[in-house]
C-alpha positions as CSV (number, residue, x, y, z in Angstrom):
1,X,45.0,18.6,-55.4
2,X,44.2,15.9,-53.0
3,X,41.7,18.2,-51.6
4,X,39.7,17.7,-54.5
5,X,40.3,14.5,-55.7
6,X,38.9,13.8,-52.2
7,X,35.6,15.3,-53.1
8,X,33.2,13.1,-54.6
9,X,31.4,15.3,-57.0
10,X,34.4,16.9,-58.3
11,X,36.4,15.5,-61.2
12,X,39.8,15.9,-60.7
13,X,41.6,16.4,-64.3
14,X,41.0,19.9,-65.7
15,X,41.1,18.4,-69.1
16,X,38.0,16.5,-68.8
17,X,36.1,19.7,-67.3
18,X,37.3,21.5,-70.4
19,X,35.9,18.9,-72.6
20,X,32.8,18.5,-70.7
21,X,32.1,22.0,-70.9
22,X,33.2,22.3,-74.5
23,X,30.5,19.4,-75.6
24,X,27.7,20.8,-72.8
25,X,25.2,23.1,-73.3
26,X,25.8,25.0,-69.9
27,X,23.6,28.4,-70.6
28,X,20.6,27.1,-67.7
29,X,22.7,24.1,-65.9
30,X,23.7,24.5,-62.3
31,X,26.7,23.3,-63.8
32,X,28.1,26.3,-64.9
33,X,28.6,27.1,-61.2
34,X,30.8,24.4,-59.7
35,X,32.8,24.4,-63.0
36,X,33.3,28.3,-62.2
37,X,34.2,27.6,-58.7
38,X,36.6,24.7,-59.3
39,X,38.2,27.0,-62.1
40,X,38.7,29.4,-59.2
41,X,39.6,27.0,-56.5
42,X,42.2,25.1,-58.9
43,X,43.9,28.7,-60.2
44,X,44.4,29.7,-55.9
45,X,45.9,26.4,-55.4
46,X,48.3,26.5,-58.5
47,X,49.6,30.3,-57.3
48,X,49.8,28.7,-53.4
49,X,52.0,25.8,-54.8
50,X,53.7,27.8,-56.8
51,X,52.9,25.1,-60.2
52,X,51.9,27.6,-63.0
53,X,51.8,24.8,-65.4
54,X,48.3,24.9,-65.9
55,X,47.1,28.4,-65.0
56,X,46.8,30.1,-67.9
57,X,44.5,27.4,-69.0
58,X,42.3,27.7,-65.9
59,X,42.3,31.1,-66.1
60,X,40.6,30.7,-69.7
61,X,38.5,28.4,-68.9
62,X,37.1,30.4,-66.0
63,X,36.9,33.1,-68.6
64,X,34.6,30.7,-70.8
65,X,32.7,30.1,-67.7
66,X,32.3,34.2,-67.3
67,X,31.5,34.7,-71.1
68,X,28.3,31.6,-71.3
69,X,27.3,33.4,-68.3
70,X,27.0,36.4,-70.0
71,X,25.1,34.6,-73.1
72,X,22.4,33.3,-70.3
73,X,21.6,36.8,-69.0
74,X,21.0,37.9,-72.7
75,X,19.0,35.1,-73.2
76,X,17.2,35.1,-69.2
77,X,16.3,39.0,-69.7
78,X,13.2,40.4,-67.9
79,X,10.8,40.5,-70.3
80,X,9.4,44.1,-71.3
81,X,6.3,45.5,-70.0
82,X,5.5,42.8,-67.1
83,X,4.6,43.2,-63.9
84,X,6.9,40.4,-62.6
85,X,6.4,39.3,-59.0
86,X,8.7,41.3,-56.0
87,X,11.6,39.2,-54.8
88,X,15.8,38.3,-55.5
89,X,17.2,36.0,-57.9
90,X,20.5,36.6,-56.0
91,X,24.0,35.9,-57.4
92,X,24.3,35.2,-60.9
93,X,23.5,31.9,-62.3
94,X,23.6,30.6,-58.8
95,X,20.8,32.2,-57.6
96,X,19.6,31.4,-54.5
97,X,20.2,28.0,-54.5
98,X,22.7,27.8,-51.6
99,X,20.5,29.7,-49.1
100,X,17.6,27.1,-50.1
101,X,20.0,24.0,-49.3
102,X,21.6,25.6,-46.3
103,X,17.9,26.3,-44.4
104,X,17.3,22.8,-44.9
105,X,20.8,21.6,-44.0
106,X,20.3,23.3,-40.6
107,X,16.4,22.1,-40.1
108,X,15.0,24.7,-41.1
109,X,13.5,24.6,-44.8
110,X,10.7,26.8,-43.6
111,X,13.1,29.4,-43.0
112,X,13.7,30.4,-46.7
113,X,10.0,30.8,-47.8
114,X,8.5,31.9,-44.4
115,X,11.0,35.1,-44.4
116,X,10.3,35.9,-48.0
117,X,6.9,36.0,-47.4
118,X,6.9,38.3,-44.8
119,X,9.8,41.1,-46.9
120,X,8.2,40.6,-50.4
121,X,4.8,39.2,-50.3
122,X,2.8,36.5,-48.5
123,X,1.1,35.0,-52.0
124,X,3.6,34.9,-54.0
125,X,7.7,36.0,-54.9
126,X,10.0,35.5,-57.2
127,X,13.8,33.7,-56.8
128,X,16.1,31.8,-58.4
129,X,17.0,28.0,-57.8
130,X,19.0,25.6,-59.7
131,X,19.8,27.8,-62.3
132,X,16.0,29.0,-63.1
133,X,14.2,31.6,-62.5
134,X,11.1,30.8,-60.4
135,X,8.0,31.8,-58.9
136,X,6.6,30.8,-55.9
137,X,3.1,30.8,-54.7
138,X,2.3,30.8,-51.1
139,X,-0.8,30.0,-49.3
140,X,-3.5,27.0,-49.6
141,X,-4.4,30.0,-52.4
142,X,-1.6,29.5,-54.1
143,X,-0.9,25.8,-53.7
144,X,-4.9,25.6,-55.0
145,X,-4.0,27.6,-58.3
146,X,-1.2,25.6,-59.2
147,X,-3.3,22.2,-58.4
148,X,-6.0,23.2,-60.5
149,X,-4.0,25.0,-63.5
150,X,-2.3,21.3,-64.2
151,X,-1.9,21.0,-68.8
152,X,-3.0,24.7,-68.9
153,X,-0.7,27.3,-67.7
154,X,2.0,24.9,-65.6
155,X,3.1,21.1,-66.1
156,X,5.4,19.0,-63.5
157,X,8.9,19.5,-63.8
158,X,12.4,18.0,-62.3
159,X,15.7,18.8,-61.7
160,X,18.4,17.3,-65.0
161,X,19.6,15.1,-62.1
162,X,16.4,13.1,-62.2
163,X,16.2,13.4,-66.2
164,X,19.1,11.9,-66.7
165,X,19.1,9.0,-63.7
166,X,15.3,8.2,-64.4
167,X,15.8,8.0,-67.8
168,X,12.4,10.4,-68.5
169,X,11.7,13.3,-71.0
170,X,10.5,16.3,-69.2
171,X,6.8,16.8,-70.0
172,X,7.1,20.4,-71.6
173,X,3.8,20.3,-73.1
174,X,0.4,19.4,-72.1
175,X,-0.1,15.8,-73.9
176,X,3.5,14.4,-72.6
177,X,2.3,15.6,-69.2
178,X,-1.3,13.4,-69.8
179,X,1.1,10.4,-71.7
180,X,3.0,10.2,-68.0
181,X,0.6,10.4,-65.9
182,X,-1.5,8.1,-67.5
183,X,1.1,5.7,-67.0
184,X,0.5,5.3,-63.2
185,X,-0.9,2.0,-62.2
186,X,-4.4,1.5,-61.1
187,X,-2.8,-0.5,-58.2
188,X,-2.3,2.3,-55.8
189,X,-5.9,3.1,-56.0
190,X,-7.4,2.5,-51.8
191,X,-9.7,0.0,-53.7
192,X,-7.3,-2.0,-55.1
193,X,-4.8,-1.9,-51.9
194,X,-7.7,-3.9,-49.5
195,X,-5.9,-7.1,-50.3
196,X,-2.5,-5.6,-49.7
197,X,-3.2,-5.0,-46.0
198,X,-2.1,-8.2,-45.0
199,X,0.7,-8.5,-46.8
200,X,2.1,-5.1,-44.8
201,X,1.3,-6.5,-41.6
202,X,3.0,-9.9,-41.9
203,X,5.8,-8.2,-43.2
204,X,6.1,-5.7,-40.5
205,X,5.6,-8.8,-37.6
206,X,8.7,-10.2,-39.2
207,X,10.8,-7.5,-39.1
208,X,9.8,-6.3,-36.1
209,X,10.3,-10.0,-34.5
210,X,13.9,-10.4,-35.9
211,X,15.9,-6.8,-36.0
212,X,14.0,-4.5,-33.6
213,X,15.0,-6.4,-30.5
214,X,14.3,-5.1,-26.7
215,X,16.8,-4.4,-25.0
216,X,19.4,-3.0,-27.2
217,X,20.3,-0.2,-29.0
218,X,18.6,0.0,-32.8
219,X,18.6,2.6,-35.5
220,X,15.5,3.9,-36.5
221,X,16.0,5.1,-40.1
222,X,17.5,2.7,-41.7
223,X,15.5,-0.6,-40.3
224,X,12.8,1.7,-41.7
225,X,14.4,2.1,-44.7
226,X,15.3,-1.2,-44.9
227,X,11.3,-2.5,-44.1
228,X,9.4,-0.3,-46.6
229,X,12.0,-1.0,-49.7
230,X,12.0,-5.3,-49.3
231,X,8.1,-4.3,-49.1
232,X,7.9,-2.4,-52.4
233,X,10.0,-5.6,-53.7
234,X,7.0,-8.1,-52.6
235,X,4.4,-6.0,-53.6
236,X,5.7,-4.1,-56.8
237,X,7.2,-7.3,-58.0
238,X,6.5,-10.7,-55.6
239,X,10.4,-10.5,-54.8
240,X,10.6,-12.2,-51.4
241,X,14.9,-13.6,-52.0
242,X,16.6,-11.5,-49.1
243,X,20.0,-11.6,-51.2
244,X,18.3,-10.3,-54.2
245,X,16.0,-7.7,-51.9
246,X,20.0,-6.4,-50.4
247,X,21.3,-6.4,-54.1
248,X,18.7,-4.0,-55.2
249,X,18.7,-2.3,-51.9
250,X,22.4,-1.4,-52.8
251,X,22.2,0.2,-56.3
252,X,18.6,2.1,-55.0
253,X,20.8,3.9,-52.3
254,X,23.0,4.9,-54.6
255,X,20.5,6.1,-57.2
256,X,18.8,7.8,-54.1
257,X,22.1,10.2,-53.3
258,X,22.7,10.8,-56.8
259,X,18.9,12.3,-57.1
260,X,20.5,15.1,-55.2
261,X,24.2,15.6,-56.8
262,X,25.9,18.1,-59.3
263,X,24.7,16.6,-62.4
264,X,28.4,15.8,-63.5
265,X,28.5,12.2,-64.7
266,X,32.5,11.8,-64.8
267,X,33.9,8.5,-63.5
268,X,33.7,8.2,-60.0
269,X,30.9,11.0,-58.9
270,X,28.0,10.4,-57.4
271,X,26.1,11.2,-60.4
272,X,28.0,8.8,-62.2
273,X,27.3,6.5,-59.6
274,X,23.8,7.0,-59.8
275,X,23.1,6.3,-63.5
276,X,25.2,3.2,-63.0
277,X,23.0,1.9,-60.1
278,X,19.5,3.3,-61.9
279,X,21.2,0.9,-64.9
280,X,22.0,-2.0,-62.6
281,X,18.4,-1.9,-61.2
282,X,16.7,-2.0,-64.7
283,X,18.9,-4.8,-66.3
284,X,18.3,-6.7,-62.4
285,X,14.6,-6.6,-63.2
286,X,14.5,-7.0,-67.4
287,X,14.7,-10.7,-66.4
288,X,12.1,-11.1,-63.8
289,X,10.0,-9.1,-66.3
290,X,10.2,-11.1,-69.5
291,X,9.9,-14.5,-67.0
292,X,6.5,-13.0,-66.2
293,X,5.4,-12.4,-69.5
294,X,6.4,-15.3,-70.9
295,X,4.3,-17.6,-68.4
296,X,1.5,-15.1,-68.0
297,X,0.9,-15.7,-72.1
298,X,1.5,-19.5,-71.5
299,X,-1.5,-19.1,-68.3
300,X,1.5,-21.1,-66.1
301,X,1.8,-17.9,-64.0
302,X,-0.5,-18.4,-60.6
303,X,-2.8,-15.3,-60.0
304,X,-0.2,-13.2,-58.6
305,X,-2.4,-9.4,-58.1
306,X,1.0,-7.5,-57.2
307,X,2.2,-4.2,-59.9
308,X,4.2,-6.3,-62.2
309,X,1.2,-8.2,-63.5
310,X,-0.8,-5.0,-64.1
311,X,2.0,-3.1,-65.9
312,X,2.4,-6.0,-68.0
313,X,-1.4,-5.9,-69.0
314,X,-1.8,-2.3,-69.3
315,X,-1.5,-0.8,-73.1
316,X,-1.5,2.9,-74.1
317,X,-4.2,4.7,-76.0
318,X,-3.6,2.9,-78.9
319,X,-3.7,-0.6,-77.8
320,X,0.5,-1.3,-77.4
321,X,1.9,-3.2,-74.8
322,X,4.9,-1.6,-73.2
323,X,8.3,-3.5,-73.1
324,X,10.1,-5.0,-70.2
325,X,12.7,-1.6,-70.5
326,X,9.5,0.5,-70.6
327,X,8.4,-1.8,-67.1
328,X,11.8,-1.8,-65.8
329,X,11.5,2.2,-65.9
330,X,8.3,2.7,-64.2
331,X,8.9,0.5,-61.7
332,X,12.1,2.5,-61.1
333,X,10.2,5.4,-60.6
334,X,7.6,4.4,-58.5
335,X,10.2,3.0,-56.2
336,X,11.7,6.6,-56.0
337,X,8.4,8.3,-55.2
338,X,7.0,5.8,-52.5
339,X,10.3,4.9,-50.6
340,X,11.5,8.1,-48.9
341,X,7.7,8.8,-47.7
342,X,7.1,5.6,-45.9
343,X,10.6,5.3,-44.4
344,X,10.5,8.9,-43.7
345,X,7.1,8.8,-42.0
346,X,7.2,5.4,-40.0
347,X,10.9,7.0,-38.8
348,X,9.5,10.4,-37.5
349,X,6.6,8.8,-36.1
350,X,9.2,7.0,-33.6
351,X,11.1,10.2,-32.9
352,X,7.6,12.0,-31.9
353,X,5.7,9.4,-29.8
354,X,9.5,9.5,-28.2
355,X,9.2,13.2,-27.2
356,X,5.0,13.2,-27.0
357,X,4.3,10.2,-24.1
358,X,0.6,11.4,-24.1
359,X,0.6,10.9,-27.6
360,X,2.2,7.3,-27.3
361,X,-0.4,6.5,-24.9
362,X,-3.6,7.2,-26.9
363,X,-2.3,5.3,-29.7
364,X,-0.8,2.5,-27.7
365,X,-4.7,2.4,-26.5
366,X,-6.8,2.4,-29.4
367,X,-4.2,-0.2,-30.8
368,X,-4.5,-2.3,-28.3
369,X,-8.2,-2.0,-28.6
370,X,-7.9,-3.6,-32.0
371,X,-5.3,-6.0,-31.3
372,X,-7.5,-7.9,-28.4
373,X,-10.9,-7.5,-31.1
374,X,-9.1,-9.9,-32.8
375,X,-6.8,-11.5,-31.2
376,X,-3.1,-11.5,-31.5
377,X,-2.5,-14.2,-34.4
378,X,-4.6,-12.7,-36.6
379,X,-3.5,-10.2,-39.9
380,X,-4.9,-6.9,-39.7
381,X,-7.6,-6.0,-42.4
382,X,-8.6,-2.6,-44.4
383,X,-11.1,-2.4,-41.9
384,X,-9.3,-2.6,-39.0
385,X,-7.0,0.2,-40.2
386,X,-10.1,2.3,-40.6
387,X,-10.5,2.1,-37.2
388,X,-6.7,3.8,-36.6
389,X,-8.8,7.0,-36.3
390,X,-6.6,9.1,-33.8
391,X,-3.4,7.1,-35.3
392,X,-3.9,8.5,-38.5
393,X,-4.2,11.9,-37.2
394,X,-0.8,11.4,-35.7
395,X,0.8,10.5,-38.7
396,X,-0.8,14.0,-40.1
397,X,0.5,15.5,-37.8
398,X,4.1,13.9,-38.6
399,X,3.7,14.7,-41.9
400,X,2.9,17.9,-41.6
401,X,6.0,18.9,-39.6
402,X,8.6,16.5,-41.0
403,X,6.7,16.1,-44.8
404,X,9.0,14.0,-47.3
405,X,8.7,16.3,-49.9
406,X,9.0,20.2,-49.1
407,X,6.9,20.6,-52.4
408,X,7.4,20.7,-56.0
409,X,8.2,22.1,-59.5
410,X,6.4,23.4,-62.5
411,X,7.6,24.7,-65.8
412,X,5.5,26.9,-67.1
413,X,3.7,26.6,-70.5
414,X,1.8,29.9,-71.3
415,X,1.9,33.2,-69.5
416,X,-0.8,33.4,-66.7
417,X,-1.3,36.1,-63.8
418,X,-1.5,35.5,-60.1
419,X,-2.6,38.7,-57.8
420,X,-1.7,41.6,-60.4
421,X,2.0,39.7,-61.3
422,X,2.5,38.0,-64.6
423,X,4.6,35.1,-64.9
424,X,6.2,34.3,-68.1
425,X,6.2,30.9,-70.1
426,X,9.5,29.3,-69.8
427,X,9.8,30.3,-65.8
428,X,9.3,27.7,-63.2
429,X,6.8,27.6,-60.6
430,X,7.0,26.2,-56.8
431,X,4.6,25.2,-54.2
432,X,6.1,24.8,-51.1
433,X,4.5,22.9,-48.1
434,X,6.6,25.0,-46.0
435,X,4.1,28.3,-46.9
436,X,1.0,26.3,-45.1
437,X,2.2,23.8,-42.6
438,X,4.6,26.0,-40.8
439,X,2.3,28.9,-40.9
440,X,0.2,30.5,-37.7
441,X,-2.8,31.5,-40.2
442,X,-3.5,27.5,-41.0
443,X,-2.2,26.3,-38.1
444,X,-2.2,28.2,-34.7
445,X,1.3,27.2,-32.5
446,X,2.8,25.3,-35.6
447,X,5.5,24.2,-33.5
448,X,3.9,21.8,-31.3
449,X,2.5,18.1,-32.4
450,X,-0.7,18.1,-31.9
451,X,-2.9,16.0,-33.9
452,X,-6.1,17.4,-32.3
453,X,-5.4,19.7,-35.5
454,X,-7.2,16.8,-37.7
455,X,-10.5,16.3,-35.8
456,X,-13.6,17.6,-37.3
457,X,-13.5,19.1,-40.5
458,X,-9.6,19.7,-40.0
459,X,-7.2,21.8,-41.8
460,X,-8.5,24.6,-44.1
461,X,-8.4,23.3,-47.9
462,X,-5.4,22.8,-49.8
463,X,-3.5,24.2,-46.8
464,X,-2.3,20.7,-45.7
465,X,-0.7,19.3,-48.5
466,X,2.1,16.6,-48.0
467,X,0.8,14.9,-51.8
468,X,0.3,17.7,-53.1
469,X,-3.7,17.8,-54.7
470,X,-6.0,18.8,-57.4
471,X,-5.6,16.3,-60.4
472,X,-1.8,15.7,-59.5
473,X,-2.3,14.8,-55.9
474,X,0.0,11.6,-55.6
475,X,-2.3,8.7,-55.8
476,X,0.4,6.4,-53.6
477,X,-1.2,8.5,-50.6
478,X,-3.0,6.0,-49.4
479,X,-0.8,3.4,-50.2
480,X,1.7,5.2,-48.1
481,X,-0.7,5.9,-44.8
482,X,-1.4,1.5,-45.1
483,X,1.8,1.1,-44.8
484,X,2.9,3.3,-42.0
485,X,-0.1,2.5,-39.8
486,X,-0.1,-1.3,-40.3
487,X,3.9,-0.5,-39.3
488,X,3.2,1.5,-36.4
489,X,0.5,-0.8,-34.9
490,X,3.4,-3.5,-34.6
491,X,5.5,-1.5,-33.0
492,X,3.1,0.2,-30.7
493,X,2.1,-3.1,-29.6
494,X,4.8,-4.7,-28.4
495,X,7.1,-1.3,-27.2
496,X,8.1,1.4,-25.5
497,X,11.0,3.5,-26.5
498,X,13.7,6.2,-25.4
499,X,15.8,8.1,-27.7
500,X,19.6,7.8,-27.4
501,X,20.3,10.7,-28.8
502,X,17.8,13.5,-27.1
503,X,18.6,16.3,-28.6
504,X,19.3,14.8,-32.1
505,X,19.7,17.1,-35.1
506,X,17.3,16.9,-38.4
507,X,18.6,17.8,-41.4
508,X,16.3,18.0,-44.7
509,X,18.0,17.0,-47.6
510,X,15.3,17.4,-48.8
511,X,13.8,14.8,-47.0
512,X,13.7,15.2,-43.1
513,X,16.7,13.1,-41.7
514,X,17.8,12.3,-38.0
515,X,21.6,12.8,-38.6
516,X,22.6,10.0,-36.2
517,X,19.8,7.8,-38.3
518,X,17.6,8.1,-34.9
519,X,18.8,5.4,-32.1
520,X,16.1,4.1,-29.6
521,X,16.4,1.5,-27.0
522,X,13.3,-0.5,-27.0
523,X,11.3,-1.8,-23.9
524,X,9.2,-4.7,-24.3
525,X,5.7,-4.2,-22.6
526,X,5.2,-6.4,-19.1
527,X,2.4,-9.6,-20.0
């Protein structure tokens, strides 16, 4: 027993699994299969202790777990008289979920769809993840038919775990998909993000000045980390209190690893966690947010131009303004989506310029080119970062082999066909980025960095998607890019840098992550 206890996202009474799966509705839930295998695991342990107290009640409850698994293939049947596309759902319930984790867990995400492509089909396959079934469409082909088929056959679609820490409804149908995305700020349009350039790079000086220091041994990841959140605080909010900045830090880590957890929300689990933090965030904020309002409709409030003002402004189709929960919420969420792609980005740009010194060089040299144009006191502009021309090319190139996201999730809405296969409503769909970047056709040697790839016309169409595209492309893209180059450019400027570690692992979870969190020692360059 003090093997499990010891597990975080495990509970560790039997009674309270019962009850949880007594009030649950388990028939799709991934949670079905870790309360089967803890029924299992507990009923070994009780016959190797030789305590028989409570077998008879785990052995009926992994029975109950047998039986609703026996309800959901009844109710998951292959519908009649489809051509449904070739591929495994493997175990039951489970699926293939394990093998998809495990790819990533050893570096190598690509590994799951590249070999499925090549037994089943290379446009498209079925499988089974998280406890759906799912298709999965391969190719720039593919990736374009599911961009462009957005409110008609396909709408976005998460895992519970982020349903129930983000607080959202799923948007099953085609105007809930419209009500959420119209929701998304006109802020992270490139227009409206001139202003913010500035803002990036005085932050990035400071940092840099103050915990990247020569000479020493520094982590990578988590000063990133560290950088692009307390930016998202300044610019999402105009929070600049470093205690406050660490507070929220905190409880967004936390919401962060319970994105990824068993959906179990007992006492003590990650999940549980997770909601907590998510809940700690919102109430954190609810004050900042009515303290806006309230001096915004008094005019006290100076012209402050950062996301809080403009969520406070906005109103929905029919004229309502949303309330500070409502603002709490989509800050939340945009916090989630921008994070882990800056942080992840501005870290495996270090870990490449480390290995590429060719690289390094051509960027050090067109960034020094800008930095004497206008000398070092002065901020960097928009227009100076459209001069980052083979920088930005690199970070392409980063993004293309280490991408933040490894793709996403639809739910299906009405029945469509994709070369001669039907795919029923109620099945899930997945683009993978894994099905483009990593592959020979789009790109020849995928292995090596080299962002030559993006001269020119560059990569073939909707083969090179790290934001997805069509109407759902993420519109924090460019956002994202002004804040990794204006990073970079600091860095660039004033070091050099050796990895600690030189052969470090990278995990993807799902994120890309250096699993010593990426140690450099940093050289200062010679006046």
């Amino acid at each position: 027993m003090a093997f499990l206890n010891s597990l975080p996202f495990l509970p560790a009474d039997s009674l309270f699994l019962c009850l949880y799966i007594t009030h649950s509705s388990l028939l799709s839930s991934p949670q079905l299969i870790l309360c089967f295998a803890f029924c299992n695991l507990q009923i070994y342990l009780q016959i190797q202790s030789k305590d028989m107290d409570l077998f008879l009640p785990l052995l009926a409850l992994a029975v109950l777990c047998t039986f609703l698994y026996l309800i959901s293939l009844f109710y998951k049947s292959k519908p009649d008289g489809q051509n449904i596309p070739p591929g495994n759902t493997g175990w039951p319930i489970i699926g293939e979920t394990l093998e998809f984790a495990s790819t990533g867990r050893m570096g190598t995400p690509e590994k799951f769809v590249n070999e499925r492509m090549k037994k089943y089909s290379s446009e498209i396959f079925k499988t089974s993840l998280i406890g759906e079934r799912m298709a999965v469409l391969c190719g720039a082909a593919g990736n374009k038919f599911l961009f462009s088929n957005e409110n008609r056959h396909v709408v976005s679609w998460w895992p519970q775990t982020h349903e129930k820490i983000m607080l959202f409804k799923q948007a099953s149908t085609i105007g809930e998909s419209k009500k959420v995305r119209g929701y998304l700020p006109e802020f992270l349009r490139p227009d409206n993000l001139r202003k913010y350039v500035e803002v990036m790079d005085c932050m990035a000086r400071q940092q840099i000045v103050t915990e990247w220091t020569p000479g020493r041994e520094v982590k990578a990841l988590p000063l990133a980390r560290k950088h692009t959140f307390a930016l998202a605080c300044q610019l999402f909010m105009s929070i600049d209190d470093p205690e406050q900045v660490a507070r929220l830090a905190d409880s967004f880590a936390r919401v962060s690893a319970g994105l990824l957890a068993v959906p179990i929300d007992f006492p003590g689990t990650i999940f549980n966690r997770a909601i907590k933090a998510a809940n700690m965030i919102r109430y954190e904020l609810l004050p900042i947010i009515k303290k806006r309002r309230d001096l915004m409709a008094e005019n006290k409030e100076m012209e402050t131009r950062d996301l809080l003002r403009h969520l406070i402004l906005s109103t929905d189709q029919d004229g309502k303004f949303m309330t500070e929960m409502e603002i709490a919420d989509k800050i939340l969420h945009l916090l989630v989506a921008s994070h882990d792609t800056t942080s992840t980005v501005i870290t495996f740009a270090v870990f490449y310029l480390a290995d590429h010194p060719h690289v390094y060089e051509e960027v050090l040299k067109e960034q020094m080119e800008i930095l004497k144009s206008k000398g070092p006191e002065k901020l960097l502009t928009f227009e100076d970062i459209q001069k980052m021309r083979y920088s930005r090319n690199v970070v392409n190139e980063v993004l293309r082999l280490s991408p933040p996201a490894p793709g996403a999730f639809k739910h299906v809405i009405s029945d469509f066909t994709y070369e001669g296969f039907t795919i029923p409503t109620g099945w899930k769909a997945h683009w993978s980025v894994f099905s483009t970047h990593q592959n020979p056709k789009y790109f020849p040697d995928p292995k090596k960095f080299d962002p030559a790839r993006f001269e020119g016309s560059g990569p073939m169409p909707f083969s090179f998607v790290p934001f997805g595209g069509g109407p759902r492309m993420c519109p924090g893209a460019e956002f994202a890019r002004l804040v990794i180059l204006s990073f970079i450019h600091n860095l660039v400027t004033r070091f050099r840098w050796e990895k600690l570690v030189p052969d470090e692992k990278v995990k993807f979870d799902p994120s890309p992550v250096p699993v010593n969190g990426l140690p450099i020692r940093l050289v200062p360059h010679k006046c």
